[in-house]
Structures are given as C-alpha cells and as structure tokens.
C-alpha positions as CSV (number, residue, x, y, z in Angstrom):
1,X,129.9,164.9,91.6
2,X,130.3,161.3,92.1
3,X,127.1,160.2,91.2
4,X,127.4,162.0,88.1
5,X,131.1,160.1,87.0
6,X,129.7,157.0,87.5
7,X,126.4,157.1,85.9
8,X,129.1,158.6,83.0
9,X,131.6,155.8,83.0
10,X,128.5,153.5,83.2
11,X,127.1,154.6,80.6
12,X,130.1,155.1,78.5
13,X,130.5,151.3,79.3
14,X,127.1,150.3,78.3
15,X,127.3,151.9,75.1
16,X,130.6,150.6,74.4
17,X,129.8,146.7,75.1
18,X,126.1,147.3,73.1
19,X,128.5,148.6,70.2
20,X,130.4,145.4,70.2
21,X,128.1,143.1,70.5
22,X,126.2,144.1,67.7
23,X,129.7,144.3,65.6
24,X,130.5,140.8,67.1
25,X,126.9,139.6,65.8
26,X,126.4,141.4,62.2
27,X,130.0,141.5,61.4
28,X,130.5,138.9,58.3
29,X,133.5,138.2,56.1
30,X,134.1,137.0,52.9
31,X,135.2,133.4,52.2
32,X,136.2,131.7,49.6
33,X,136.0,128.0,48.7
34,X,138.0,125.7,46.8
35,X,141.4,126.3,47.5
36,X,143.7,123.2,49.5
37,X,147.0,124.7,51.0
38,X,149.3,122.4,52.7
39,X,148.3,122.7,56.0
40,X,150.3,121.7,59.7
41,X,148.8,121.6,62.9
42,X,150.8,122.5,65.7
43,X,150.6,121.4,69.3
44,X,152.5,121.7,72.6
45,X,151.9,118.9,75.1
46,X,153.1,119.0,78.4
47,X,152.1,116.1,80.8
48,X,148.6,116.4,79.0
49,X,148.1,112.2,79.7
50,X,144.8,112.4,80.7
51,X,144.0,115.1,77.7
52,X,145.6,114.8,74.3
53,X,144.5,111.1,73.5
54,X,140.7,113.6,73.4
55,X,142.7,115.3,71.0
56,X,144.3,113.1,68.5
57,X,141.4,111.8,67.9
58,X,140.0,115.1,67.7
59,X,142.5,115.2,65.1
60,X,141.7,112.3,63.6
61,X,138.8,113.0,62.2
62,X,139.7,116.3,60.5
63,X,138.4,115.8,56.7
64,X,141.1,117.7,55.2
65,X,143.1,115.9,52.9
66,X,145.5,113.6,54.1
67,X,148.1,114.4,51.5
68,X,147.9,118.0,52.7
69,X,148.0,117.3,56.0
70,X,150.5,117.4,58.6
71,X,149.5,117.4,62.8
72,X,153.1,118.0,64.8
73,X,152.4,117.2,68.3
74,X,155.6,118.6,70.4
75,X,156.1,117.0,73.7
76,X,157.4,119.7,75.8
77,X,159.8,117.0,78.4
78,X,156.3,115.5,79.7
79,X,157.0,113.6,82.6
80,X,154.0,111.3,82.3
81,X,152.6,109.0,79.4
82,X,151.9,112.0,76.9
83,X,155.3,110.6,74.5
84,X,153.7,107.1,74.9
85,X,149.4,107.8,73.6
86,X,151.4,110.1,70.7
87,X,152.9,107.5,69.6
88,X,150.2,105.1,69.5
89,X,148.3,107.4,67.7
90,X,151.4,108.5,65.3
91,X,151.3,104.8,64.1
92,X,148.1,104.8,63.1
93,X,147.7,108.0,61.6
94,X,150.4,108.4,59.4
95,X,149.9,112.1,59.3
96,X,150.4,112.7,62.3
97,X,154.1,112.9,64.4
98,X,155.7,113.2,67.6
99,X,158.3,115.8,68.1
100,X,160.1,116.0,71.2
101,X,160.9,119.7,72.1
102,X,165.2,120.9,72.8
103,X,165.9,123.4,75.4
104,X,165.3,126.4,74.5
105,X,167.8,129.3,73.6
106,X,167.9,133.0,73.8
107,X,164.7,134.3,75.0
108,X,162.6,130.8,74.2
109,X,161.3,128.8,76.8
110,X,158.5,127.2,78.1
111,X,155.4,126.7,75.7
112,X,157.0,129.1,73.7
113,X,159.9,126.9,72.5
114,X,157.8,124.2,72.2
115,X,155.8,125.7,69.4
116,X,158.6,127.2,67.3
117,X,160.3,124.1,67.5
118,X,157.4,122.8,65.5
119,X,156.6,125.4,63.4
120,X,160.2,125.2,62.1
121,X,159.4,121.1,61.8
122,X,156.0,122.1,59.8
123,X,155.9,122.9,56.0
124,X,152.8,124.1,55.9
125,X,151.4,127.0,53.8
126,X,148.8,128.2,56.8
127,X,149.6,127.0,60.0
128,X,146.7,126.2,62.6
129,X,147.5,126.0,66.5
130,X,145.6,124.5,69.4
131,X,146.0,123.4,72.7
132,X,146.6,119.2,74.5
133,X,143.3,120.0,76.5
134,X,140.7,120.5,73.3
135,X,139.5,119.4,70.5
136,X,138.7,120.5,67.0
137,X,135.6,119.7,64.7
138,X,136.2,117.3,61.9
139,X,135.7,120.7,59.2
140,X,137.9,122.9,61.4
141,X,140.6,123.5,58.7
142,X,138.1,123.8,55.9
143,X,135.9,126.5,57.7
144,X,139.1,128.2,58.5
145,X,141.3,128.1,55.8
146,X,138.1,129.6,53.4
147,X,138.9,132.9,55.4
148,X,142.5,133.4,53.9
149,X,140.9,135.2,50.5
150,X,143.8,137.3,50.3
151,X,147.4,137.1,50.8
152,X,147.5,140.6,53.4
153,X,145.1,138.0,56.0
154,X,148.1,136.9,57.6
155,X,145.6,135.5,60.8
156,X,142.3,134.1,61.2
157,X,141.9,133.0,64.8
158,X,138.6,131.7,65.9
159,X,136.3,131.2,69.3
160,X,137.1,128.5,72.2
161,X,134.2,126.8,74.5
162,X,134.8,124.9,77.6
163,X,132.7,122.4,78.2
164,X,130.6,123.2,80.9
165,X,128.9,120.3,83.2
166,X,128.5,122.7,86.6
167,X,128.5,126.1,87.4
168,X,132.1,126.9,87.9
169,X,132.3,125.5,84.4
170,X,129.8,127.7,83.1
171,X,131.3,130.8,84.5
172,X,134.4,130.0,82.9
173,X,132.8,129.7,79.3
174,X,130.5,132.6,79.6
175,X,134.0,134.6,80.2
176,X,135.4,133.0,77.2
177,X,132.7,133.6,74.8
178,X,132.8,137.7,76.4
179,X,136.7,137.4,75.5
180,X,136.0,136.4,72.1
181,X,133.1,138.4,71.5
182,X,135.1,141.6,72.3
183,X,138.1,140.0,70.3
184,X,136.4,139.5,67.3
185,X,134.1,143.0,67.6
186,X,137.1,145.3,68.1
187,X,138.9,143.1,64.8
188,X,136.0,144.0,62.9
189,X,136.8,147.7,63.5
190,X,139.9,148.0,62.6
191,X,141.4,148.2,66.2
192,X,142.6,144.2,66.4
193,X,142.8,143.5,70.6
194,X,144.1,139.6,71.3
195,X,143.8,136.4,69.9
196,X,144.1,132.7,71.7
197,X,145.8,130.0,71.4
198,X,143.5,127.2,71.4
199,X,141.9,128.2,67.8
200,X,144.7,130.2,65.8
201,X,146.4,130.1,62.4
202,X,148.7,132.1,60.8
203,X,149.4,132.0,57.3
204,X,153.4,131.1,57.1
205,X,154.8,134.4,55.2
206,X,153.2,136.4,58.2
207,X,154.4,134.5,60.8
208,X,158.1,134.6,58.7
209,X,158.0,138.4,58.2
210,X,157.9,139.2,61.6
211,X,160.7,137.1,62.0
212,X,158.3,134.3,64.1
213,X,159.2,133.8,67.5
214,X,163.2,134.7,67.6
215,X,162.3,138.2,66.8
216,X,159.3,138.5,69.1
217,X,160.1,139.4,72.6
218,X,159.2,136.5,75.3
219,X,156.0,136.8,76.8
220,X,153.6,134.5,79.1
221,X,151.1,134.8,76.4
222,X,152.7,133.5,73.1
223,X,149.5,133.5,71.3
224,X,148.6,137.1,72.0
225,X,152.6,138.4,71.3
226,X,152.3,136.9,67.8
227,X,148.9,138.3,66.9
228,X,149.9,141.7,67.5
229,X,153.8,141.4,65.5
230,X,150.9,140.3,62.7
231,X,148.2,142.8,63.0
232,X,151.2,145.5,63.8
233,X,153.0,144.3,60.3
234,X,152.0,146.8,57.5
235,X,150.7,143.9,54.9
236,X,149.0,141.6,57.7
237,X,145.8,141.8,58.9
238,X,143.6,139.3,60.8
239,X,140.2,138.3,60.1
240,X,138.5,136.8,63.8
241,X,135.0,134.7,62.8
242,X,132.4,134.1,64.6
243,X,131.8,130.9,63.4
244,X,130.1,127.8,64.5
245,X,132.0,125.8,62.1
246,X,135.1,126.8,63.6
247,X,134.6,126.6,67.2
248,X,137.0,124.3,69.4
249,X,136.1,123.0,72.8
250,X,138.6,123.0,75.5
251,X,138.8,121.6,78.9
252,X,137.8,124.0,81.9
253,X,140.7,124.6,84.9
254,X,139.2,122.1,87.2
255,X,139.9,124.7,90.3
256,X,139.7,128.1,91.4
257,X,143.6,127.6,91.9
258,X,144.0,126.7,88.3
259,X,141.9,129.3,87.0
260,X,143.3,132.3,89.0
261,X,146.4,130.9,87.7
262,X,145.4,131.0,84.1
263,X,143.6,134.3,84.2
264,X,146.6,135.8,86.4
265,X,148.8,134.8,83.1
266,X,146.8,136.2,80.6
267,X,146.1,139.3,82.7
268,X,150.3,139.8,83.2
269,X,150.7,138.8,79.3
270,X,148.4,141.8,78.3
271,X,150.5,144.3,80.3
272,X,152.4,145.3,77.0
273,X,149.0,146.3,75.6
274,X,148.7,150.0,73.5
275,X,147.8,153.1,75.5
276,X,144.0,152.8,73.8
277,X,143.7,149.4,75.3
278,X,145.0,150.7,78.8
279,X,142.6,153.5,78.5
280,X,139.7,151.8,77.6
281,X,140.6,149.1,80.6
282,X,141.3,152.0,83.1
283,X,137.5,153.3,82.0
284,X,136.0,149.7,83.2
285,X,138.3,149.6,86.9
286,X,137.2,153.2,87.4
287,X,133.5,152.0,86.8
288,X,133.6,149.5,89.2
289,X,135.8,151.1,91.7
290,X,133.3,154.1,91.4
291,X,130.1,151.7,92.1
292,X,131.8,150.1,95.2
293,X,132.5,153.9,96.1
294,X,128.9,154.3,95.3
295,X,127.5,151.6,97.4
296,X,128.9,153.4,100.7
297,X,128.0,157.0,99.9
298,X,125.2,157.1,98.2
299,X,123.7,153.5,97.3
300,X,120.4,153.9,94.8
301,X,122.6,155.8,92.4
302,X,125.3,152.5,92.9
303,X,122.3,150.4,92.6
304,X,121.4,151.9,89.3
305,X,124.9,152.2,87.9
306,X,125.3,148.0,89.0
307,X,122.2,147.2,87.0
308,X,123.3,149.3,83.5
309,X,126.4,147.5,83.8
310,X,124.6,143.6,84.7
311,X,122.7,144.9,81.6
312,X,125.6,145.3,79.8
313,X,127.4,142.5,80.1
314,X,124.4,140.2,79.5
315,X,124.7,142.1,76.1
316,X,128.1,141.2,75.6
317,X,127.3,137.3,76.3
318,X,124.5,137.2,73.8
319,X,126.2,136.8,70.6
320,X,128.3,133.9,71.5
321,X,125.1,132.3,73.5
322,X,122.4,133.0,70.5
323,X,125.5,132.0,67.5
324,X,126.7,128.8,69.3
325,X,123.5,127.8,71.0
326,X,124.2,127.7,74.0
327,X,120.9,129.2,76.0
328,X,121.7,127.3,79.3
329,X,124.6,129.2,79.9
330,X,122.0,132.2,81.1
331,X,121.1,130.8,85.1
332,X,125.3,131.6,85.2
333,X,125.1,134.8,84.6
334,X,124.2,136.4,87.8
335,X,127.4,134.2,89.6
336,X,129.3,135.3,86.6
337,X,129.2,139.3,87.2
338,X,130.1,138.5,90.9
339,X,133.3,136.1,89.6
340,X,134.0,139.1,86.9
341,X,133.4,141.8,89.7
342,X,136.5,140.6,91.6
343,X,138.7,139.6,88.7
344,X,138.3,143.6,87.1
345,X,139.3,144.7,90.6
346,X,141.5,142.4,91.9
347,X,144.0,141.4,89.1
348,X,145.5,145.0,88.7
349,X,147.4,145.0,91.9
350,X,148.0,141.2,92.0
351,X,149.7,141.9,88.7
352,X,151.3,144.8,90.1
353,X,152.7,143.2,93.2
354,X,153.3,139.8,91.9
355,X,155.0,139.6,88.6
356,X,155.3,135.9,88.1
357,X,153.4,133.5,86.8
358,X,153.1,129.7,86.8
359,X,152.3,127.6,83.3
360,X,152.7,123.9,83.8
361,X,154.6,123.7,86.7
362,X,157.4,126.1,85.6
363,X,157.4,129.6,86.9
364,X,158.2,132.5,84.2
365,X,158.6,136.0,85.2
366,X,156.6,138.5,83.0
367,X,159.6,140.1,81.6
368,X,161.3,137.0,80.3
C-alpha cells in the first residue's frame, strides 16, 4: 500500500514540475514598444556598505531617460557608511537621491517601512524595486516596462541570479532559478503563486488600489504580500517573464547561517498562502516523507521513487539554465536535491516551532 502512494505522489510530482517547466519555457507575452512612463526605482539599504556602491552603479548605467527617471535609495538607520557612498553617488547622478527612512507606524516596520516611505517619495507612473545586494542591466526598465501593454497588468516581476563562484553559490542559484521557474509557470496559468523582491514593479494605480502597504497586513515577505493584494485585486493581473533582458544578479548569503535565515523567512512569509498552494505543498512533504518511509521498508521501490523525482527537478532547472545560459550550473545538481531534500522536510516544523525570524539584525515575529 505504501509503495503504491509513493510511486502516486511521485508521479503526480513529476508530472506536475514537467507541466511547469514546459509553461515556464513556451509561455510568451506580448510587449509593446515605444512608450516612456516616468519611472522610480525604489531601494532599501540597510548597512549594505560593502554592497550598494555595486549597485548605484548598477544604476548608473540604466539607459532610460534621465528626464524620466527617478532611483530613491532609502537608508533604513544604517549604522555603517551606506548614507556616506549614497551620497557620493547622489552628487553625481543627479537622478538619483538619498532618503533616510522615519520610524515606522501602525503595522510598518523593518524593510517594510523603508519601502513605502519611498514609494510615497516617488512619482513614478510604474514603480520598479530591487534589493542593496544586486544589480540591474543597463536595459532593465526598458525590457520591463514593454510588458505593461495594458492598464489591468498592475505587476511584471522578473527572475534573480546569484552569482555563483563555488558550490554553495551554485546551490543557491539553481534554487532561485526553480523558484522563478515555478513562479512564472503557475502566472502563466492563471493561478499567480509569489513574486521577489530583487526584480519587481508595480504599476502605481495597482499598488494605490489596494491601498499599498497601510492596508496590507505586515508580513516578513513584503514583496510576496503585495503581489498577492495585486493579483487578488479584480482589475490587476501580473505578467512574470522569463526574460534574459530582464534578469538582475544578486549577491549569495555568504553562509549556511545566512541562508537558513533567508529561506526560514520566506518559508514563514508564505504561511498565509491559499488552501491550493498548501495542498499542492503538503503533496511534495508527503512525497518525501513517503520515500524516507520507503528507504526503511522497502528500499528499490524508494530508490525508484528518488530517481522520478531527481528527474523531475532537473526538469524544473532546465528552463532557467537553457534561457539564461547557464550550463555550468548542472555538476550542482546532485548537492542541490540533497540541500532541497532537507529544506522540504525540515522547514515545516522549524516554522511551526519557531515563529520568528531575523532580517538585518532585527528580529520580526511572523504575525507582525
């Protein structure tokens, strides 16, 4: 009975991810060209010293026109030199400013405050978002803004990559690019999951109708909060590219520490997700629960069940690695299902047990 379950639930989960990858690969949108909104560039720095003068000049370089460009960079009470490279960089470039973020009020804190404080600064028609640790190509706004077509695409996000010099590096891209893959996929059918904040915009009536980040209740993960008030908004939809032309690179958490931390936040920030979400999740834990099950009572049909799903998620990876060239990333791939083995297992209870999280040295409960 067992056996039977898991070569089900594997097999479910195979056909699933060989669904989405395909979506993620085939899926293409229209675009238009031409048009030159005023654009703002929003950004929360906090104690980024050794990061964000990578990204001001990241910034630039953009080619968008100066007179409809704005780049707000929001120091968020750095305690380090982040204020001081801004600045330099702020005199140069007229276009682009230092604002220094208030303490927040009501439910807005952390990152969060940070980046309403300068979206309500911005005047921007479309407003694009990133992160202090990456940087944009020189066409970023361009290749993004020629996906608003419509006034009802209230959101085009697009894919991160980390820049990956070892192995722990490449793990952490491959699981980005299997993120975005799935994000973009499940978009493209109608059933939008997550967005991130390193690559997103939102057009400014969207992010008003929902009543931007006052209305939106607090959570860990700001980025996915507001994509969902969006894609839940009757006239807003989102439109997630896979495009080369759009990709950002970020910076990879530079230890195990930082990453669990990361991945614990984004895991604790998805806990408000819809009942189809949590099913489809609960499908993937039962998968691998069953195959660890499997391994003890009765192994060749775990073995099997291991290698559909290796299978699998080599298809999910494919997309991203054939669309953004990236064919070294494959010698990861067998350290990667052993990293992604413990994190589908292990993050349910940690979340469960352990409710706060840590961003930048603050701590923030997952409630608020």
């Amino acid at each position: 009975m067992l056996s039977a379950v898991l070569i089900t639930l594997t097999v479910m989960y195979a056909a699933g991810i060989a669904i989405t990858a395909l979506v993620a690969l085939i899926a293409r949108h229209r675009t238009g060209a031409g048009r030159r909104p005023f654009v703002s560039v929003v950004v929360a720095a906090r104690n980024e010293e050794h990061n964000i003068g990578r990204c001001l000049e990241s910034m630039s370089r953009l080619t968008w026109p100066r007179d409809q460009l704005e780049v707000i960079i929001v120091n968020d009470r750095s305690e380090d030199a982040t204020p001081a490279i801004v600045r330099e960089y702020a005199a140069r470039f007229p276009f682009i400013a230092l604002l220094s973020a208030a303490p927040g009020t009501g439910h807005l804190a952390g990152k969060t405050n940070a980046v309403t404080q300068g979206i309500d600064a911005s005047k921007g028609e479309i407003i694009m978002m990133t992160d202090a640790d990456c940087a944009v190509p020189p066409s970023w706004i361009e290749e993004t803004v020629k996906y608003y077509t419509a006034d009802g695409i209230g959101l085009v996000p697009g894919f991160t990559a980390i820049r990956a010099r070892n192995l722990f590096e490449a793990i952490q891209t491959i699981d980005w690019f299997a993120l975005f893959t799935v994000a973009s996929a499940t978009n493209s059918m109608g059933f939008p999951v997550t967005a991130v904040g390193t690559n997103f915009s939102v057009r400014r009536t969207a992010y008003e109708a929902v009543g931007g980040y006052r209305k939106i209740p607090f959570s860990v993960t700001e980025d996915y909060a507001l994509f969902h008030a969006v894609t839940s908004h009757p006239s807003y939809r989102a439109v997630f590219p896979m495009d080369p032309g759009t990709i950002v690179t970020s910076e990879p958490c530079p230890t195990w520490k930082d990453l669990y931390r990361q991945r614990k936040r984004w895991f604790t920030g998805g806990k408000g997700m819809d009942l189809k979400s949590v099913g489809i999740f609960a499908v993937i834990w039962l998968m691998h629960a069953g195959i660890i099950g499997g391994l003890i009572l009765n192994a060749p049909v775990a073995m099997v069940a291991l290698g559909i799903k290796a299978a699998a998620d080599l298809i999910l990876m494919l997309p991203g690695i054939v669309r953004f060239r990236k064919p070294a990333l494959l010698a990861a791939f067998p350290f990667y299902e052993i990293y992604f083995f413990l994190y589908v297992m292990l993050f349910p209870p940690i979340v469960l047990i352990h409710r706060n999280v840590v961003w930048k040295d603050r701590d923030f409960k997952a409630n608020g």
